[in-house]
C-alpha positions as CSV (number, residue, x, y, z in Angstrom):
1,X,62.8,58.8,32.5
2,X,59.2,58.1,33.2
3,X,56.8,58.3,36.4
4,X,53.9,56.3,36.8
5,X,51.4,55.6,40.1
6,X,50.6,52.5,41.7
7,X,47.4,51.2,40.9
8,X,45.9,53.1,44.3
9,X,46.6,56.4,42.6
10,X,48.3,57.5,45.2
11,X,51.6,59.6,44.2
12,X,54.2,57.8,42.6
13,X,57.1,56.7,44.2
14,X,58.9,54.4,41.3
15,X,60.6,55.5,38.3
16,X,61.2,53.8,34.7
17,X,64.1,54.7,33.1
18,X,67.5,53.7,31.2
19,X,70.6,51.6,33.1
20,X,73.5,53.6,33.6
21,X,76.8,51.6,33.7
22,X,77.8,52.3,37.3
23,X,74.4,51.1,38.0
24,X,74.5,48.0,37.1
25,X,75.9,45.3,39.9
26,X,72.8,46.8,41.8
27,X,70.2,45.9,38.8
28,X,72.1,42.9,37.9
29,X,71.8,42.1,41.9
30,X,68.1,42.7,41.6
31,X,67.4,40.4,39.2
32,X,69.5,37.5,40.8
33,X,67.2,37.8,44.0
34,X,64.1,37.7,41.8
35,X,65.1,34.6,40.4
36,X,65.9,33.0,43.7
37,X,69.4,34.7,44.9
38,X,72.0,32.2,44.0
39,X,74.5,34.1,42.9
40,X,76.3,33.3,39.7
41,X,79.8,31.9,38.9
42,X,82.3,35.1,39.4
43,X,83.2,34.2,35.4
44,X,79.7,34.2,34.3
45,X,78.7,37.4,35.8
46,X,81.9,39.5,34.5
47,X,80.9,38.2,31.2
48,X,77.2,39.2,30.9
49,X,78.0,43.0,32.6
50,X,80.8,43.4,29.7
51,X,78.0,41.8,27.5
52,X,75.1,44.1,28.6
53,X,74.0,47.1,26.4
54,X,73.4,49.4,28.9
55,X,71.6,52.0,26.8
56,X,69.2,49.0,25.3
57,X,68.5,48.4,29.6
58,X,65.6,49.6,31.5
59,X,64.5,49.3,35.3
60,X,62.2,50.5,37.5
61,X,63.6,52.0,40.8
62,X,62.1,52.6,43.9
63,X,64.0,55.6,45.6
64,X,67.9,54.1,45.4
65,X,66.5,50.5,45.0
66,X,65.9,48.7,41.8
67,X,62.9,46.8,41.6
68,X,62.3,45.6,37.8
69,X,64.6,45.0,35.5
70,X,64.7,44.5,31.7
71,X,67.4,44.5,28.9
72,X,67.7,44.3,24.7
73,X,70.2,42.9,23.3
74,X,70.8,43.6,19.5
75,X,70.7,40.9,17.5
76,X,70.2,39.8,14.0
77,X,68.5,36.5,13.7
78,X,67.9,34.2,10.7
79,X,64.5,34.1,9.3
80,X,63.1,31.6,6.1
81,X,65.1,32.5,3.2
82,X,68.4,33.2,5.0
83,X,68.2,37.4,5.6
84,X,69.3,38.1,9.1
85,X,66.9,40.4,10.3
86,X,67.5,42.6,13.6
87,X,66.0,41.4,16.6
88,X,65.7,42.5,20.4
89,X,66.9,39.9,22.4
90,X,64.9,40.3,25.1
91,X,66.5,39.7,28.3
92,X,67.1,40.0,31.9
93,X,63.6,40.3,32.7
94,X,62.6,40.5,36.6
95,X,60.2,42.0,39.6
96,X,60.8,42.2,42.6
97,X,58.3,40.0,44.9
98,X,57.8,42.9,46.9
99,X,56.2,44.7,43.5
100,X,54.1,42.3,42.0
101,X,50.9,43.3,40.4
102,X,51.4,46.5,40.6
103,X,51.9,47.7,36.7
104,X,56.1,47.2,36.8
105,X,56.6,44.0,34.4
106,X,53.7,45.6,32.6
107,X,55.2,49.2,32.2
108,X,59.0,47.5,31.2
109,X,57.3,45.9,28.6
110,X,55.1,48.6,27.2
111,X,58.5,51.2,26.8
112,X,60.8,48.1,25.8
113,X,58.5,47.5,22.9
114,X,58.3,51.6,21.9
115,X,62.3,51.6,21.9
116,X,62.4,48.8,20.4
117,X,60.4,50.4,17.4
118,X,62.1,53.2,17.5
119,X,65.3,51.3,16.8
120,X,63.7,50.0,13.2
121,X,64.0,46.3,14.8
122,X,60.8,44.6,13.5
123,X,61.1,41.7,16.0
124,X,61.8,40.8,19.7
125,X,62.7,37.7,20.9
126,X,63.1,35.9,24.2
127,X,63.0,32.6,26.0
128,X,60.8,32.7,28.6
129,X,60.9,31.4,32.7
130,X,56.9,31.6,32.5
131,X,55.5,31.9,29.5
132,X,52.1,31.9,30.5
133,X,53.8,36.0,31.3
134,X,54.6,37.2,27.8
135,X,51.6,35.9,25.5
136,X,49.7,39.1,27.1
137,X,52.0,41.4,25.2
138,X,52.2,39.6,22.0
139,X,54.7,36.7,22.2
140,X,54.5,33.6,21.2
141,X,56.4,30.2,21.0
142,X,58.2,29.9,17.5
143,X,60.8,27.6,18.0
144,X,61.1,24.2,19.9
145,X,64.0,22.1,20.9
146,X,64.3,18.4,21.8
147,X,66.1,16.7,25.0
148,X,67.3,13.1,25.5
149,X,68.7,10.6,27.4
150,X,70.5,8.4,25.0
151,X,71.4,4.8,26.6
152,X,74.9,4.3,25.0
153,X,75.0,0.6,26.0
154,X,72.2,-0.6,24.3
155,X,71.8,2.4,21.1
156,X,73.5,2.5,17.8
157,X,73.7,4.7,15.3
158,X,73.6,3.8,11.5
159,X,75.8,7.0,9.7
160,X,75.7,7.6,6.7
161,X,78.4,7.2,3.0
162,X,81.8,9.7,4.0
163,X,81.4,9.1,8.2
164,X,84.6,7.2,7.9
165,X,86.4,9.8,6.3
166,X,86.0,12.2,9.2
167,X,88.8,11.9,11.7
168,X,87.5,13.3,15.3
169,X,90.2,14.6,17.6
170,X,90.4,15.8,20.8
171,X,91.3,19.6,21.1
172,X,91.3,22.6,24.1
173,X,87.7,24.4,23.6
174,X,89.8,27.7,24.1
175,X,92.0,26.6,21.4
176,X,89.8,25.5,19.3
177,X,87.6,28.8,19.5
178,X,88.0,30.7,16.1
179,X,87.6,27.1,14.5
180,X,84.4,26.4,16.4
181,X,83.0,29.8,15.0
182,X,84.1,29.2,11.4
183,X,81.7,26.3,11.6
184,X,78.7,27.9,13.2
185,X,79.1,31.0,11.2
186,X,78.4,29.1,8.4
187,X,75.6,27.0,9.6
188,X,73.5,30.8,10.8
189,X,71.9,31.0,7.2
190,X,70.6,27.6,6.9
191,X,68.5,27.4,9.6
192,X,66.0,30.0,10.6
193,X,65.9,31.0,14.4
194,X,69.7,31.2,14.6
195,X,71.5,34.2,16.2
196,X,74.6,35.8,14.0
197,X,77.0,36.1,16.9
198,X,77.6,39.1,18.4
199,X,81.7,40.4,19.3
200,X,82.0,38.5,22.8
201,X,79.0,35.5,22.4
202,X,81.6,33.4,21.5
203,X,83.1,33.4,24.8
204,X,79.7,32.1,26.2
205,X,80.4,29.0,24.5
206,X,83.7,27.6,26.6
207,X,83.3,29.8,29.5
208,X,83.8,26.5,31.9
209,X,83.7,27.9,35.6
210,X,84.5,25.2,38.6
211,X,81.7,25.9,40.3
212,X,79.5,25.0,37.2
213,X,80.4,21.1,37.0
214,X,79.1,20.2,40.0
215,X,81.1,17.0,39.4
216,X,81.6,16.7,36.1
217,X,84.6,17.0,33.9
218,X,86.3,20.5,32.5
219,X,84.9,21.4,29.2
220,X,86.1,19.0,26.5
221,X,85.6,19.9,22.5
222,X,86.6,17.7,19.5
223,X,86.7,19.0,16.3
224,X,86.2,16.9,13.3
225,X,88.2,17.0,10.1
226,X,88.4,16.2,6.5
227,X,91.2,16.2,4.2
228,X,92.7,18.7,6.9
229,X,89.9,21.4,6.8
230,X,87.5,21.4,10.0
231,X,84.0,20.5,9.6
232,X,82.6,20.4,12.6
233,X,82.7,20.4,16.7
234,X,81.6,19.0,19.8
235,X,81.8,20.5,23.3
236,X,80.8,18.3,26.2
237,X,81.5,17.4,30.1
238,X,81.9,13.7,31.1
239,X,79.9,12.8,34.6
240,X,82.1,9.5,36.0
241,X,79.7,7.1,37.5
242,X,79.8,3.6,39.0
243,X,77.5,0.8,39.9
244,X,77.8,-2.8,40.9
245,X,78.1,-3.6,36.9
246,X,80.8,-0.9,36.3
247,X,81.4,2.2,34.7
248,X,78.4,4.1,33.9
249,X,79.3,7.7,33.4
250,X,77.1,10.2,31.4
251,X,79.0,12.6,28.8
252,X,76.7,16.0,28.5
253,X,76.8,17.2,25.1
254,X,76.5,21.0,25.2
255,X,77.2,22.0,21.7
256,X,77.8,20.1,18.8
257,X,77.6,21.7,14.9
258,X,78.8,20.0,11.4
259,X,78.9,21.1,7.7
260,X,77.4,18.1,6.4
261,X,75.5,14.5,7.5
262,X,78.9,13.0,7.4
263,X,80.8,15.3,9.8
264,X,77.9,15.3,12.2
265,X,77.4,11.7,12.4
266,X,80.9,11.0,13.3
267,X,80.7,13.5,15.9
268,X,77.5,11.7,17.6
269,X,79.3,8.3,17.0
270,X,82.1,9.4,19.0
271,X,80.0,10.9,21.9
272,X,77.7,7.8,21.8
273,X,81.1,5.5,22.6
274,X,83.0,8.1,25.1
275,X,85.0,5.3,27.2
276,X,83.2,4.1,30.8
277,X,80.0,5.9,30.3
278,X,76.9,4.8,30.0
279,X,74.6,7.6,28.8
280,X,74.5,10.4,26.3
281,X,72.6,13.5,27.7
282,X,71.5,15.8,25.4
283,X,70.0,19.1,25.6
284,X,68.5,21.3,22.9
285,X,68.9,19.9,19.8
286,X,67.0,20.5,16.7
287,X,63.7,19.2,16.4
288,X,64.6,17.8,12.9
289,X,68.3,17.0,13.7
290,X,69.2,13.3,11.7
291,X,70.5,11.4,14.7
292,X,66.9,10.8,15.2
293,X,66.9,8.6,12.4
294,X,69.8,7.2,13.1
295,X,69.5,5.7,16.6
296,X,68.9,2.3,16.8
297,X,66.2,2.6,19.5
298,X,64.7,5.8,19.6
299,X,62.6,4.9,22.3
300,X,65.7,4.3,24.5
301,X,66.8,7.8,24.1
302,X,64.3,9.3,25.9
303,X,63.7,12.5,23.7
304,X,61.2,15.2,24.8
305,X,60.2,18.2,23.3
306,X,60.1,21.6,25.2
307,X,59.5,25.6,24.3
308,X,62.4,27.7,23.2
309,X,62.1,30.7,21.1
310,X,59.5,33.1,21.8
311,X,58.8,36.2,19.2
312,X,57.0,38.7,19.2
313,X,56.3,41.3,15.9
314,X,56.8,44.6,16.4
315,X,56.4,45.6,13.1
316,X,54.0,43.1,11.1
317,X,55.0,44.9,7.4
318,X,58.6,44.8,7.9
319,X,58.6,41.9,9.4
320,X,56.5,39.4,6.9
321,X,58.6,41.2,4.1
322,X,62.2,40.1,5.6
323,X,61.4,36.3,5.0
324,X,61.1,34.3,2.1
325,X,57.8,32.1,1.6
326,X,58.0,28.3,0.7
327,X,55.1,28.8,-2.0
328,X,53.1,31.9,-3.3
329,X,51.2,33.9,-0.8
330,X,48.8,36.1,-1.4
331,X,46.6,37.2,1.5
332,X,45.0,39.6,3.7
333,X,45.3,39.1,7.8
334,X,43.0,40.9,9.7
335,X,45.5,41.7,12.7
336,X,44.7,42.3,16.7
337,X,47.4,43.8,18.4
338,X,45.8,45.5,21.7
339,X,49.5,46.5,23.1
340,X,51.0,47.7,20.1
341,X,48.4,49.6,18.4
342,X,50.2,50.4,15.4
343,X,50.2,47.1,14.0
344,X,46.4,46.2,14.0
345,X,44.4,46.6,11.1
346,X,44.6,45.0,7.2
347,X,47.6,43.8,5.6
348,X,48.4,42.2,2.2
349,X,51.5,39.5,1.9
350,X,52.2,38.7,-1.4
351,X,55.8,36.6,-1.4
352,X,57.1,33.6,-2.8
353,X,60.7,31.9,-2.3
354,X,62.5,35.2,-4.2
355,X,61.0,37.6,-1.9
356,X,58.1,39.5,0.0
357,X,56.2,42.9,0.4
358,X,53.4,43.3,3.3
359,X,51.6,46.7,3.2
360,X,48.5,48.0,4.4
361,X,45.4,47.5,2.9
362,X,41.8,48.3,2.9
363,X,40.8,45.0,0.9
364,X,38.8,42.6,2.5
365,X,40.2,40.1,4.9
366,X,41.0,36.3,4.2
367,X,42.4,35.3,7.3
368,X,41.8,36.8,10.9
369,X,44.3,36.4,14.0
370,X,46.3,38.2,16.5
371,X,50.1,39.3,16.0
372,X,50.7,36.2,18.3
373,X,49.6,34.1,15.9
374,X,52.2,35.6,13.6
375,X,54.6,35.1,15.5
376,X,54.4,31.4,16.5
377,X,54.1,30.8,12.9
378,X,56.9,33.6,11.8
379,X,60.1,31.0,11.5
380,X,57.8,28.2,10.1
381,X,58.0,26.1,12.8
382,X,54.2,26.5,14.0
383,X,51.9,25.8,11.0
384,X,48.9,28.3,10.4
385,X,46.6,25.5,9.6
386,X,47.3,24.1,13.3
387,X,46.4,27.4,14.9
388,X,43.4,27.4,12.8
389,X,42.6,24.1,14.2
390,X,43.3,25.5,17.7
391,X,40.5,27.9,17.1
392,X,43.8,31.4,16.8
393,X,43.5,31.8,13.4
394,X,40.0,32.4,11.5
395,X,39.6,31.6,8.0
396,X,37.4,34.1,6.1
397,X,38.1,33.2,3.0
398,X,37.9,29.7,2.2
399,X,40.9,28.2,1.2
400,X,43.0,31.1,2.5
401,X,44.4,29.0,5.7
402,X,45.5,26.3,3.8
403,X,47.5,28.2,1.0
404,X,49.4,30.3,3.5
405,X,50.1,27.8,6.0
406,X,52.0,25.9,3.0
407,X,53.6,29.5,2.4
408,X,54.6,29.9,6.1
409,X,56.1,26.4,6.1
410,X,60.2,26.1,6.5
411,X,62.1,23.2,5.2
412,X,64.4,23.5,7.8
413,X,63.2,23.3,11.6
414,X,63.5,26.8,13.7
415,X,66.4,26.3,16.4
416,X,67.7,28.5,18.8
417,X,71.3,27.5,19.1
418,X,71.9,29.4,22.2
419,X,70.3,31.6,25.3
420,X,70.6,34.9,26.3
């Protein structure tokens, strides 16, 4: 438990301390009416207090009264290389408008951050309402994800050898379940940015309350097959729809993983020819997902690309020694880290695809930047070279930004399969 004054001076009449369990329908309740008050499905909200790791949970009260809120939850997320390293899922994150600018969001954050160095968790995550909030205490976007809306009537997709050996069959997503998992279990190593799911995530996945589908269709899955083993999954709503030409309903994909080119494209050619629809919307994906290339008419699937991921080192050595690097690296950053002290100052990387060590050093810099520099670049996702470009990353050494923004680089795209 911690006190702290308002920024009068005057005596303090908040405290900053740990959820307890019996506490938290009010904090919970708080946080609801900071992001508008529309309360959640009964389903969803049973789920995320069972979900909740109430000693990883912080808020601020006023008196009885909650007024800032913040959780942790403790995952282990997949960085270059395939290590899942542990990771505070940063969460649950609200003020009250009655106690803005007034230190709250900014005290939450300062003790999340200790505990979550205290834990021996070199990274924190979180996907952010605002983001223009978090780069003040170190985050920065890692990860991005594309969106579409794929015109069914006019698209095709081009698949590739094997698609027609894939049988795609309808299935209950509750059924279906331990299969679906199977699937992305195996899939968490292979792409950096991926969350190892936790006992009770899974559930996220088909929870399918009435409320929710404002329309739309119970939760549907498939589950693709071959030579009897199951290779992949699609979960998705159907919207029905009519105009004066017919049908023109919109199926809303909203998860879909395969083991290889073949099981996935036979899961988007089956989505892209859902009877009386029209349109395929899709939300999330991969930036480097194959469909892409597939499509017909990319143009005519609308794809944007928005912000996921956001992370955020806590500790620069242990985290730059968890990944892998694409080439040799071998440099010294010059780190600014104003809110977590500890981690500014001169440290060597030397790593390569077979592993990494970071420790401090008093040798002269190469590269100069701030830890949120790291972390946009930390999944390989963000290139150093474009920061540089951007004017965040200073080149001291010439030739230093080029070699370890080839280092830094991923094969694979950084995705966040999932929120929290």
């Amino acid at each position: 438990m911690e006190r702290f004054t308002g920024e009068d001076g005057g005596a303090a009449t908040t405290e900053l301390r740990v959820l307890r369990r019996d506490e938290w329908d009010t904090w919970y309740g708080s946080l609801i009416r900071a992001f508008g008050g529309v309360a959640e499905a009964p389903e969803r909200l049973a789920l995320y207090r069972e979900l909740t790791q109430v000693d990883r949970s912080i808020g601020v009260w006023e008196g009885a009264e909650p007024v800032g809120s913040a959780g942790a939850f403790g995952f282990r997320m997949t960085v270059p290389g395939g290590a899942e390293v542990p990771a505070a899922g940063v969460t649950m994150v609200g003020v009250a408008a009655t106690h803005r600018r007034r230190g709250v969001l900014t005290s939450m954050m300062r003790r999340q951050l200790d505990d979550v160095r205290s834990w021996g968790e070199p990274l924190a995550v979180l996907t952010a309402s605002e983001p223009a909030i978090y780069g003040r205490f170190g985050y920065a976007a890692a990860t991005f994800e594309v969106n579409a809306e794929i015109d069914t009537d006019r698209v095709r997709l081009s698949v590739p050898a094997g698609t027609d050996d894939v049988r795609v069959r309808y299935t209950a997503p509750e059924e279906a379940l331990d299969a679906c998992e199977a699937v992305y279990a195996r899939l968490v190593p292979g792409r950096p940015g991926m969350l190892a799911r936790r006992p009770g995530w899974e559930r996220m996945g088909v929870l399918d309350p009435p409320v929710e589908r404002e329309g739309a269709s119970p939760l549907q899955c498939v589950l693709a097959r071959r030579d009897g083993a199951v290779t992949g999954y699609a979960r998705f709503r159907v919207r029905p729809g009519w105009n004066d030409a017919g049908p023109a309903g919109t199926v809303e994909l909203k998860a879909l993983a395969g083991l290889d080119p073949a099981s996935e494209a036979a899961l988007w050619r089956f989505l892209l020819g859902v009877d009386l629809t029209s349109k395929l919307a899709v939300r999330g994906r991969p930036v480097d997902e194959a469909w892409q290339h597939q499509v017909s008419d990319l143009r005519r699937c609308r794809p944007s690309l928005r912000d996921a991921l956001y992370v955020r080192l806590v500790d620069v050595g242990a985290a730059l020694a968890a990944r892998t690097y694409r080439a040799p690296v071998d440099v010294v950053f010059e780190v600014e880290d104003a809110f977590c002290p500890w981690n500014a100052g001169r440290w060597r990387l030397s790593g390569d695809p077979k592993g990494a060590s970071c420790e401090r050093t008093t040798d002269a810099a190469d590269l100069a930047l701030s830890v949120r520099e790291l972390g946009a670049a930390y999944l390989g996702g963000v290139s150093l070279a474009s920061l540089g470009a951007a004017g965040r990353v200073r080149a001291v050494r010439p030739g230093a930004l080029a070699a370890a923004s080839v280092g830094f680089g991923s094969d694979v795209a950084p995705w966040l399969p999932h929120g929290f």
